[in-house]
RODO-2510 file (C-alpha; in nm, 4 decimals, decimal comma):
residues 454
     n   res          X          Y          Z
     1     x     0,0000     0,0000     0,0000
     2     x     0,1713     0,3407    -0,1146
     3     x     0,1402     0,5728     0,2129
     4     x     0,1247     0,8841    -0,0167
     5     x    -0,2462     0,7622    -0,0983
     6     x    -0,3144     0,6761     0,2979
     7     x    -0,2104     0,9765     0,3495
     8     x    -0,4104     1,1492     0,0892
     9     x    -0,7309     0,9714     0,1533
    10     x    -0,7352     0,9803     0,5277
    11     x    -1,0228     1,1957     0,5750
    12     x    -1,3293     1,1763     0,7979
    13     x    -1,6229     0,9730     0,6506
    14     x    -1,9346     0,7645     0,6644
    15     x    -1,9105     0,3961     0,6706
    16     x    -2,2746     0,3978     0,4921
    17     x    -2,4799     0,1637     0,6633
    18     x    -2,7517     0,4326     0,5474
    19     x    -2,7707     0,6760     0,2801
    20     x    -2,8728     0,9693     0,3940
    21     x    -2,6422     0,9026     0,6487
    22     x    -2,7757     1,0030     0,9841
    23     x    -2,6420     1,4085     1,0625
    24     x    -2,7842     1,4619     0,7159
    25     x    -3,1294     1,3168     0,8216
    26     x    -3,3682     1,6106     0,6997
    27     x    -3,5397     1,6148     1,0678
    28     x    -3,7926     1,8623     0,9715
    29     x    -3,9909     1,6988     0,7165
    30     x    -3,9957     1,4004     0,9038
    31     x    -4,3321     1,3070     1,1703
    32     x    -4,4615     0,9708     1,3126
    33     x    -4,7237     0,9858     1,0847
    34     x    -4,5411     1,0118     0,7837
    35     x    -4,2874     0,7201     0,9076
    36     x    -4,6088     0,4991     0,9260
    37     x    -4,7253     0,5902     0,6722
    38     x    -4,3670     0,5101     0,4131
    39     x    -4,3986     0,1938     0,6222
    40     x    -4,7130     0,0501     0,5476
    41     x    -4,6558     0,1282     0,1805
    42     x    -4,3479    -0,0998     0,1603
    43     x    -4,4746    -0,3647     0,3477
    44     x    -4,7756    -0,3770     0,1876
    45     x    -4,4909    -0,3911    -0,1684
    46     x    -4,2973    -0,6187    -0,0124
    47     x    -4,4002    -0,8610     0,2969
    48     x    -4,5178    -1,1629     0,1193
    49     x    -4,2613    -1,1836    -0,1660
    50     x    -3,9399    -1,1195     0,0863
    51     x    -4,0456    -1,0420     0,4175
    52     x    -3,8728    -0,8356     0,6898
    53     x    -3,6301    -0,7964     0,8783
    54     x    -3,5968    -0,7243     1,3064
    55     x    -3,3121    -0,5570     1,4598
    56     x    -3,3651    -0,5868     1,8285
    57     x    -3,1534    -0,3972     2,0494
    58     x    -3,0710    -0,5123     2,4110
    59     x    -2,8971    -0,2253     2,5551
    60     x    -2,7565    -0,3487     2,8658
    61     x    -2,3643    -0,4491     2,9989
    62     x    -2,1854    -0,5559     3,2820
    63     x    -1,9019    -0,3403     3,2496
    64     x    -1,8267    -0,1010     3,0309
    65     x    -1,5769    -0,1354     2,6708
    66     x    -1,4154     0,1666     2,5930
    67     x    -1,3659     0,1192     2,2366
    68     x    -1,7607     0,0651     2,2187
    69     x    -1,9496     0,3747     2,0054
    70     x    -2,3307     0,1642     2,1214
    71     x    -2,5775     0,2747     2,3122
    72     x    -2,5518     0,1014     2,5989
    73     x    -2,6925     0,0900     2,9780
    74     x    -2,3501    -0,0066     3,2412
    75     x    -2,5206    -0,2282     3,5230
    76     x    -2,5450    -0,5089     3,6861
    77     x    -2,8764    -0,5331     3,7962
    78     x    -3,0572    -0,8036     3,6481
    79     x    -3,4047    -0,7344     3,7161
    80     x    -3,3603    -0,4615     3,4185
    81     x    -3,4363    -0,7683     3,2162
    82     x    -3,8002    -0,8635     3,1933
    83     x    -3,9492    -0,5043     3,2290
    84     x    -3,6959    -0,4470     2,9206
    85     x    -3,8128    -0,7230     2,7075
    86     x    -4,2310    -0,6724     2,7838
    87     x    -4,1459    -0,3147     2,6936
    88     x    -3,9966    -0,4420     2,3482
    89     x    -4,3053    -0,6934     2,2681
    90     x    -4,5092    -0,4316     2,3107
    91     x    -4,3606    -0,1903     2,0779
    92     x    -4,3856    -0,5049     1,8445
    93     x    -4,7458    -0,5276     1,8518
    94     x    -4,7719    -0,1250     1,8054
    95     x    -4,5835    -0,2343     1,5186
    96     x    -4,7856    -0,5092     1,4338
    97     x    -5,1563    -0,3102     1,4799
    98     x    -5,0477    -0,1231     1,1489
    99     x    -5,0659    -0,4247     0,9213
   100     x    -5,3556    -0,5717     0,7921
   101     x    -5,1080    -0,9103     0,6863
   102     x    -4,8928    -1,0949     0,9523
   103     x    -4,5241    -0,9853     0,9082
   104     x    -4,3296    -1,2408     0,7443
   105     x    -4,0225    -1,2361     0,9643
   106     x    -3,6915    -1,3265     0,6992
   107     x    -3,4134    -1,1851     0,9448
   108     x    -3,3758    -1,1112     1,2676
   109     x    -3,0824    -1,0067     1,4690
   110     x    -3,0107    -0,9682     1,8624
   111     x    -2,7218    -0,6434     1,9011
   112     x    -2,6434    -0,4701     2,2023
   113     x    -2,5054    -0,3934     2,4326
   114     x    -2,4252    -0,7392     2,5500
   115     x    -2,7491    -0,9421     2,4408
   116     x    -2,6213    -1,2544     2,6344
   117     x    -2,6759    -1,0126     2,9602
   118     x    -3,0133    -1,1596     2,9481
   119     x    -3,0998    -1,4849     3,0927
   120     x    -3,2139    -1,7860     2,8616
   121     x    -3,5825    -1,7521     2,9773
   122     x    -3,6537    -1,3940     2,9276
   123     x    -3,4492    -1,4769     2,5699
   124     x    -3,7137    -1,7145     2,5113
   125     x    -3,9447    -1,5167     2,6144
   126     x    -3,8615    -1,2545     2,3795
   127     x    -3,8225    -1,4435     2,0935
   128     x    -4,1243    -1,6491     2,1406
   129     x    -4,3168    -1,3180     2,1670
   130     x    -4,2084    -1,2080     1,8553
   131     x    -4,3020    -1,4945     1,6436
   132     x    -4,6876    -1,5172     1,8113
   133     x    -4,7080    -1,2053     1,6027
   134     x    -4,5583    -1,3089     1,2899
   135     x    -4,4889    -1,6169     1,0376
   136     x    -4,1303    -1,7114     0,9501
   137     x    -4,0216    -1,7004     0,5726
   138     x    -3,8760    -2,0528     0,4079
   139     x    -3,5174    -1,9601     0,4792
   140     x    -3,5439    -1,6987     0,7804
   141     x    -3,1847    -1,6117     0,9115
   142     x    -3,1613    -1,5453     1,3154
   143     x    -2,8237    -1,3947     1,4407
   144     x    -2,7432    -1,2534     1,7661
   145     x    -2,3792    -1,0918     1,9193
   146     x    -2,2700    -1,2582     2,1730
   147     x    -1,9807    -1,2109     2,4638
   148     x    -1,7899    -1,4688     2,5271
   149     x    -1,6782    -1,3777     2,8579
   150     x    -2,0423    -1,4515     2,9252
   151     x    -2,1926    -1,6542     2,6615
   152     x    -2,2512    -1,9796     2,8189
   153     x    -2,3265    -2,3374     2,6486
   154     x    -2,7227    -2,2753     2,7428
   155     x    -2,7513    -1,9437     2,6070
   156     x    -2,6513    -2,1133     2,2913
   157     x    -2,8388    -2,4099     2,2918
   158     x    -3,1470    -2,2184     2,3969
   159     x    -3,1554    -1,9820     2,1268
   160     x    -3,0472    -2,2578     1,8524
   161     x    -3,3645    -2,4459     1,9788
   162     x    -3,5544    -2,1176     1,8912
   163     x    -3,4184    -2,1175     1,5629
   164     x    -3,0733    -1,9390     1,5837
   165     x    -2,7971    -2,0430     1,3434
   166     x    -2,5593    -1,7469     1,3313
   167     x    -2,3668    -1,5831     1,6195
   168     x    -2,0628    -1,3427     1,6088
   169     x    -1,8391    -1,3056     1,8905
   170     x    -1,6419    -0,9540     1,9623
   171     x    -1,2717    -1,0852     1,9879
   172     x    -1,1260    -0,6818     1,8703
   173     x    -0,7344    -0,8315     2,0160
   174     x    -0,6081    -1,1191     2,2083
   175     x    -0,2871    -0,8642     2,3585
   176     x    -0,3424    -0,7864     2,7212
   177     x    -0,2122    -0,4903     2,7264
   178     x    -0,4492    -0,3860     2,4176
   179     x    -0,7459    -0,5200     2,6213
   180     x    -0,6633    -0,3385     2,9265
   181     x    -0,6504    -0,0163     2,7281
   182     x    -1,0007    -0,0619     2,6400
   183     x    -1,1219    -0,2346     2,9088
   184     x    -1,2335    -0,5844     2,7471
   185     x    -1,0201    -0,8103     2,9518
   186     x    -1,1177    -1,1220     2,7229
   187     x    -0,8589    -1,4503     2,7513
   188     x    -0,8792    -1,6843     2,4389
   189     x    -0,9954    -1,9328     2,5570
   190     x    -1,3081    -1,7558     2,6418
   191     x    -1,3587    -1,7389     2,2807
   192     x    -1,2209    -2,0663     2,2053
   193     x    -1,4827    -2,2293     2,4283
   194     x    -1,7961    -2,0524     2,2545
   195     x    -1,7084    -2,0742     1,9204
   196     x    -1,6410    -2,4677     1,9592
   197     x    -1,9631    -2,5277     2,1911
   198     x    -2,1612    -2,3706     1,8735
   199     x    -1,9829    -2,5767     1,6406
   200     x    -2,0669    -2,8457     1,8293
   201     x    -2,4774    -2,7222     1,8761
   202     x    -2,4810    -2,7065     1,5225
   203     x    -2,4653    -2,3202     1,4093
   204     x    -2,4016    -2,2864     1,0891
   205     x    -2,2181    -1,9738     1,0672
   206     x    -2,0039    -1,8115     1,3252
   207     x    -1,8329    -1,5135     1,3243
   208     x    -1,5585    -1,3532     1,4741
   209     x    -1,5327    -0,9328     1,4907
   210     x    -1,1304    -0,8356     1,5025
   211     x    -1,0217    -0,4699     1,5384
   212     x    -0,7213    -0,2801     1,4506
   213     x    -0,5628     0,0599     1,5247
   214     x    -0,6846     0,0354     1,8645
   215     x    -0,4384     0,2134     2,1236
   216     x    -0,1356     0,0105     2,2115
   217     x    -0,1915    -0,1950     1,9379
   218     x     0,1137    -0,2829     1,6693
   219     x     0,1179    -0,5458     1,4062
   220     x     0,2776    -0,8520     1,5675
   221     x    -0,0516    -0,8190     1,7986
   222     x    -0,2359    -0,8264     1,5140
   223     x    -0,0538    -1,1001     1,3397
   224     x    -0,1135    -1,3076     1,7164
   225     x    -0,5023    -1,2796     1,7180
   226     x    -0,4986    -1,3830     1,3487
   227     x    -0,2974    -1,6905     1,4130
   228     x    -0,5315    -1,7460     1,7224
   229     x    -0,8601    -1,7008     1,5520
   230     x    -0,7113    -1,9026     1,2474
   231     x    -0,7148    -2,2113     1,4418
   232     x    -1,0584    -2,1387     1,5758
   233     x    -1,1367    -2,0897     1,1744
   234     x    -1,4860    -1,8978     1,2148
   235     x    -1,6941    -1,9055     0,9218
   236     x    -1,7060    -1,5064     0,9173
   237     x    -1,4377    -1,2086     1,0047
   238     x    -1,5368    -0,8704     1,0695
   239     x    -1,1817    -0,6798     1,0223
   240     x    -1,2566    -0,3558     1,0953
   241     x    -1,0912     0,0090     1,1876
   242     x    -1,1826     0,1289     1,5512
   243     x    -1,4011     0,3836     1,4667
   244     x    -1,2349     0,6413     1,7570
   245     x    -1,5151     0,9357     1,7770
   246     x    -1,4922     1,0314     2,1635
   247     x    -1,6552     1,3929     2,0719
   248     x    -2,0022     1,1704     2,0308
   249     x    -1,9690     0,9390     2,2877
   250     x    -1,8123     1,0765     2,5618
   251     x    -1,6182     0,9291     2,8389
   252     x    -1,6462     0,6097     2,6799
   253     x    -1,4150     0,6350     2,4299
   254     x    -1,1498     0,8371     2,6468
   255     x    -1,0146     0,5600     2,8173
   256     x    -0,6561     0,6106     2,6918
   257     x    -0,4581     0,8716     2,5141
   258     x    -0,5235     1,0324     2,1387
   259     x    -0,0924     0,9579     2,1498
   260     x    -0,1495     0,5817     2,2601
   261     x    -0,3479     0,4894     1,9069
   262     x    -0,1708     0,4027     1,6391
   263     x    -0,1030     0,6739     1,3362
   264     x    -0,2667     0,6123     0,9961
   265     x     0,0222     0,4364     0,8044
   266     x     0,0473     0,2720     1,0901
   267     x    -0,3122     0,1472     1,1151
   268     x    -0,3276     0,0734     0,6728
   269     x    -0,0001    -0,1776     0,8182
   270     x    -0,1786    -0,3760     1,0062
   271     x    -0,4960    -0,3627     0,7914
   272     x    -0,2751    -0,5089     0,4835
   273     x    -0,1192    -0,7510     0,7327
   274     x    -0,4623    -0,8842     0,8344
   275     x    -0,5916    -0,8791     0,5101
   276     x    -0,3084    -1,1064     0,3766
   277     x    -0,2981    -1,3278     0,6439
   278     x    -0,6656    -1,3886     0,5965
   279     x    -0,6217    -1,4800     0,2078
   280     x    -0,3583    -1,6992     0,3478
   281     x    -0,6134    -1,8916     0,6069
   282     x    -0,8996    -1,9146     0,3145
   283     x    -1,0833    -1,6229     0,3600
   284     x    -1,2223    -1,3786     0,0868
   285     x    -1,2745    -1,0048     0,0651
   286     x    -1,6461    -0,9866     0,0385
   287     x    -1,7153    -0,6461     0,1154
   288     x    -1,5781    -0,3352     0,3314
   289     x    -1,3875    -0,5122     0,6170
   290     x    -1,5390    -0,8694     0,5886
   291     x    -1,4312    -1,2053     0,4792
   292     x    -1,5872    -1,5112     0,4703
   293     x    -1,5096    -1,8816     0,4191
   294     x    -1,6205    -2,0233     0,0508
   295     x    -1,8462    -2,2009     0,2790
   296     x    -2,0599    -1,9242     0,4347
   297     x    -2,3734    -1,7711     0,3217
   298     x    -2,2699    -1,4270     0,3253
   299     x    -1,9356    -1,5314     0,0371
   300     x    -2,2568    -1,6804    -0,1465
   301     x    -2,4741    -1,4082    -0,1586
   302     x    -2,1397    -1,2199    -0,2660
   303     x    -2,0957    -1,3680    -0,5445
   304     x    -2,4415    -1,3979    -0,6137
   305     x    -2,4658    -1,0114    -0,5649
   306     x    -2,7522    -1,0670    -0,3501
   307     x    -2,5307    -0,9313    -0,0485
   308     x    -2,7113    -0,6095     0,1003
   309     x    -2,6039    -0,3642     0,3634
   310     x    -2,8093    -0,1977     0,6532
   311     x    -2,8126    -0,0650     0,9745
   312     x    -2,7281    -0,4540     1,0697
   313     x    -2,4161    -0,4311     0,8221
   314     x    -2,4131    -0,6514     0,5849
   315     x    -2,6572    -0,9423     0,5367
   316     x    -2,7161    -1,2362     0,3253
   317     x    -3,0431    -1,1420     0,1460
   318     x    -3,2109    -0,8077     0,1190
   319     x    -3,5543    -0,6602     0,3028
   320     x    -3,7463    -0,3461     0,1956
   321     x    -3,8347    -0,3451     0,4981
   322     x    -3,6397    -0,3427     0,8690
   323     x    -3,7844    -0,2477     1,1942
   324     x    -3,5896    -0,2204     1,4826
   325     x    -3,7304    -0,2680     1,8392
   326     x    -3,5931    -0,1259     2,1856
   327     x    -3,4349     0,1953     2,2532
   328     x    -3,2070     0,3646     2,0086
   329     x    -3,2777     0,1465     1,7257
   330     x    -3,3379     0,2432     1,3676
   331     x    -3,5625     0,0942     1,1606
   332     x    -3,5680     0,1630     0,7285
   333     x    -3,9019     0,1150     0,5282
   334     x    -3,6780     0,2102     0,2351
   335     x    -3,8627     0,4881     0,1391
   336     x    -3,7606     0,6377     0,5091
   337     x    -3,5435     0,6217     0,8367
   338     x    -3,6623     0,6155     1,2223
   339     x    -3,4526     0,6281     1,5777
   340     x    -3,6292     0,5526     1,8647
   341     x    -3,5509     0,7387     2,1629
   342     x    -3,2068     0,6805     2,3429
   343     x    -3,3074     0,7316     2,6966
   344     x    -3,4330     0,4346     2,8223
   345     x    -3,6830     0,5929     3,0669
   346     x    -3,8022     0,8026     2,8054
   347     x    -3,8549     0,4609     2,5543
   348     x    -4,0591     0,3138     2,8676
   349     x    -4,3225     0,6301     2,9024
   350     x    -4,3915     0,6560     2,5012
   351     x    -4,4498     0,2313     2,5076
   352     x    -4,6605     0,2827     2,8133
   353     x    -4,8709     0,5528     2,6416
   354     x    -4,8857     0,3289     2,3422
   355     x    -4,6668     0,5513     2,1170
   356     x    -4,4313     0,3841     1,9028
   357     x    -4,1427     0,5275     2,0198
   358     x    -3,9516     0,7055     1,7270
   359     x    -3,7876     1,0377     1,8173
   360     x    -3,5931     1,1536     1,4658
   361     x    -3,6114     1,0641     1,0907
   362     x    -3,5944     1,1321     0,7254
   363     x    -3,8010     1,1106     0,4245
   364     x    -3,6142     0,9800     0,1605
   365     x    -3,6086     1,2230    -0,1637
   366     x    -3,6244     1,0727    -0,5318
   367     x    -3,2571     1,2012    -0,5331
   368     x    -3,2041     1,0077    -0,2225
   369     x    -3,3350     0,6902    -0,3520
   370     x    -3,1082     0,6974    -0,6677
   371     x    -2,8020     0,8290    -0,4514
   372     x    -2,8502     0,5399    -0,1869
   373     x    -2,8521     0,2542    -0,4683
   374     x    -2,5651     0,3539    -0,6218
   375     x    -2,3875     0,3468    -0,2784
   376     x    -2,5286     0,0450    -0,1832
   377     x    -2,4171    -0,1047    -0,5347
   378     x    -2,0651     0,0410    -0,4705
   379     x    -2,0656    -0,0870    -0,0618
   380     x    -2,2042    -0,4411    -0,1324
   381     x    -2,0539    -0,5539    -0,5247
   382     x    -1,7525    -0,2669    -0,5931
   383     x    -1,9715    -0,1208    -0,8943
   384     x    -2,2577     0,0783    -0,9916
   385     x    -2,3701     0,1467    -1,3103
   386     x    -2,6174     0,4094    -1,4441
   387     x    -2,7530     0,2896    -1,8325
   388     x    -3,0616     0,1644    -1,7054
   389     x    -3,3148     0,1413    -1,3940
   390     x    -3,3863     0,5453    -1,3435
   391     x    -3,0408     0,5766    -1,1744
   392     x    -2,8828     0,8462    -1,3897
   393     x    -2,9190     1,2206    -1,2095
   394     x    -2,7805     1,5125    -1,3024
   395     x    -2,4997     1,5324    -1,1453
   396     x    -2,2964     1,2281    -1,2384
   397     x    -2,1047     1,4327    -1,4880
   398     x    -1,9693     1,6108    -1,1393
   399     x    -1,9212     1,3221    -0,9830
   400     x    -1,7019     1,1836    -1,2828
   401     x    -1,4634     1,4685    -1,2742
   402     x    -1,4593     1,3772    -0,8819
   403     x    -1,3644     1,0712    -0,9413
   404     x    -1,1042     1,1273    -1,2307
   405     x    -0,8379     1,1742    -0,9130
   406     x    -0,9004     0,8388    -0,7573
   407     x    -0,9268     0,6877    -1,1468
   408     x    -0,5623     0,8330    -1,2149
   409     x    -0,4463     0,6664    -0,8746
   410     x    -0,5607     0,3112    -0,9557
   411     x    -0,8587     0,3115    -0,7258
   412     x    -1,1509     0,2946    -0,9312
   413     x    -1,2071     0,2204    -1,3479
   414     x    -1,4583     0,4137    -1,5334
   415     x    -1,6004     0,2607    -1,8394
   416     x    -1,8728     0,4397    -2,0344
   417     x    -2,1471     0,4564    -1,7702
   418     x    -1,9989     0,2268    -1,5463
   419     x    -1,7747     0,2449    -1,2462
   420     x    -1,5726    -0,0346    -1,1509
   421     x    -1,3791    -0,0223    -0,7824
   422     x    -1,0234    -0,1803    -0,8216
   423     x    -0,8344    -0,4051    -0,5825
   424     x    -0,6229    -0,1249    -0,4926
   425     x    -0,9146     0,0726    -0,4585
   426     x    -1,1469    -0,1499    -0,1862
   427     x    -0,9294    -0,0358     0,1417
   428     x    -1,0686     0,3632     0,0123
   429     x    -1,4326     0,2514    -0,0966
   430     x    -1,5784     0,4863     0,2030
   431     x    -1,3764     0,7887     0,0303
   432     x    -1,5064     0,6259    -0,3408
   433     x    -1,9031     0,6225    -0,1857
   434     x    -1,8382     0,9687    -0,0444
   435     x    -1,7912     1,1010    -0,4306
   436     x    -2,1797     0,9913    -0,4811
   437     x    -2,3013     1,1869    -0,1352
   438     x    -2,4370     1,5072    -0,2579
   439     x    -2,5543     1,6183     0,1084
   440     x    -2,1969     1,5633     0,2227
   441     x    -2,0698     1,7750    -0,0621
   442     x    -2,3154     2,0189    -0,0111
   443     x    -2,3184     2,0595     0,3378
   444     x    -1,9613     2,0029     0,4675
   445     x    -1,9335     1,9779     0,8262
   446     x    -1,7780     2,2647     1,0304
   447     x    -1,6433     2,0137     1,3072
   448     x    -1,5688     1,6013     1,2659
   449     x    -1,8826     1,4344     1,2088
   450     x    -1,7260     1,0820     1,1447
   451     x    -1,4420     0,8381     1,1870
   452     x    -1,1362     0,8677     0,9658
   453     x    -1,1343     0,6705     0,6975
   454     x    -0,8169     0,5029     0,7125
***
């Protein structure tokens, strides 16, 4: 990797798990009534011939990760669980009182916070509550996060019986003095332990989420949790930049030093380290900082180009639809975008007053729509095209001249009306999507808004 073009493309950016992405969320036009509206137009489009998808968000932790940008609730008080979780079916069946057809659940994920904070039952009692209120599609995929400091053999046997087959577990580095820094104190074989138990149960896919230029961190640790999690040879790696935005989260992320994280060249080292040790242990580039086995659905739908990316990252099989449940969570009719609230107490009164519990959104534009697919196309197959399917706007002939730079240095190929993203150009395919986000270019931000991109 040349370090002239690190250094020339380290800029802040979006990792696009949206488009609008959410400071350029056009707040104003936005109401509850509108959101239900956009929603109950594309499920109406779209239930029966691919379903939905659920993002539930368990908010809770033990202790608190200081490389973590979630929302999140630090406690260990476990009665916080069932009042939680009736809170969340009830929201569902707000949800559900909009439809005249029973949602036909195709995905559903478990984030967090730590969603193995909660006990087995009220996890069955959860997902059991869900499904009352819905049908499952032919090939539903359920997926959850889990900890493995605290993932135990019954959390995953319980949720396999309910119909679980993928689970990722948050490695970020096997150094101790890397976990100290962020406060993840998380010994192998921890992770060896859950990722072999769910081999055993039977999951089918089972992923492992690796960070690098985390503070403290250099590239023989790297190399170590690589050789470590090669043995363990997950189905799926998450390989991904910490994301270090301390002027959003607060405290959280100012458990250590700006000095004690690694610079940028620094940081593309150890990506390009990882990356080839990967290839070396079977795994394939699928997207923006994920591999996969040949074996695993999400290298399938790669290939297939029937990968799609969300506020879940990226998934096997796309949903117009995604509604996410519990506080903080954003759902995506496709024709909009909704938060709920943040504060939990605050997600409690609007449930208990029946409201479903949004608090900010966006109406997607026509221009929105167009911009959003050709991101998506660049984020999920490294090409977009615009001779066909309304996605030609006005100002691509901008955009082209934008790109011309990032053409001359290798990164992308530009053929007629086609854009191809290079090998050499897949580390920079934030800075390549950022070329396509008029609201960005329109409205640059006075102070950081995002990560870097390097």
């Amino acid at each position: 990797m040349c370090f002239s073009l690190v250094n020339k493309y380290n800029v802040a950016g979006p990792r696009y798990t949206s488009y609008p992405t959410v400071p350029y969320w056009n707040t104003e036009t936005f109401s509850s009534n509108k959101w239900k509206e956009s929603l109950i137009k594309a499920f109406n489009e779209s239930n029966q011939e691919e379903g939905i998808s659920l993002y539930i968000h368990l908010p809770f932790c033990e202790s608190l990760c200081t490389f973590c940008g979630c929302n999140k609730r630090i406690t260990k008080r476990h009665e916080v669980e069932t009042p939680y979780i009736e809170a969340v079916l009830k929201e569902w069946n707000l949800y559900c009182e909009l439809f005249d057809d029973k949602p036909i659940i195709k995905e559903l994920h478990l984030g967090g916070g730590t969603p193995t904070f909660f006990s087995t039952e009220n996890l069955t009692l959860l997902i059991n509550g869900l499904k009352a209120k819905a049908e499952l599609a032919n090939e539903y995929e359920f997926s959850f996060e889990g900890h493995p400091n605290n993932t135990t053999k019954d959390h995953l046997q319980t949720l396999y019986n309910l119909g679980f087959r993928r689970v990722s577990f948050g490695v970020q580095d096997y150094n101790p003095i890397v976990q100290k820094a962020i406060h993840r104190i998380q010994p192998f074989e921890n992770v060896k332990r859950v990722t072999e138990q769910a081999r055993e149960i039977g999951y089918t896919s089972i992923g492992h989420d690796i960070i690098f230029g985390l503070p403290f961190q250099t590239e023989a640790h790297v190399e170590a949790t690589i050789k470590k999690t090669k043995a363990l040879l997950p189905d799926r790696i998450a390989f991904y930049s910490y994301a270090h935005v301390p002027w959003i989260k607060g405290n959280g992320q100012r458990g250590f030093k700006d000095s004690d994280l690694p610079k940028a060249d620094s940081k593309q080292n150890q990506y390009q380290l990882g990356k080839k040790l990967l290839a070396d242990a079977g795994y394939y580039d699928i997207g923006m900082d994920h591999f996969a086995l040949k074996t695993d659905s999400l290298y399938k739908a790669s290939k297939n180009e029937t990968m799609h990316r969300n506020f879940m990252g990226y998934t096997a099989s796309k949903t117009k639809v995604m509604i996410g449940l519990g506080v903080s969570s954003i759902s995506d009719s496709w024709y909009a975008f909704a938060q709920n609230v943040k504060n939990i107490e605050d997600y409690y009164q609007l449930i208990n007053d029946n409201i479903i519990p949004v608090f900010r959104g966006h109406i997607l534009t026509t221009e929105d729509l167009i911009i959003r697919q050709h991101i998506l196309n660049l984020m999920c197959h490294f090409k977009t095209s615009w001779m066909s399917n309304g996605l030609y706007f006005e100002e691509i002939p901008e955009i082209l001249i934008k790109l011309q730079e990032m053409q001359q240095d290798g990164l992308v190929n530009i053929k007629l009306n086609q854009i191809f993203v290079t090998e050499k150009g897949k580390p920079f395919i934030r800075n390549i999507c950022m070329a396509f986000d008029l609201l960005l270019q329109r409205n640059k931000p006075e102070t950081q808004l995002f990560s870097m991109t390097i």
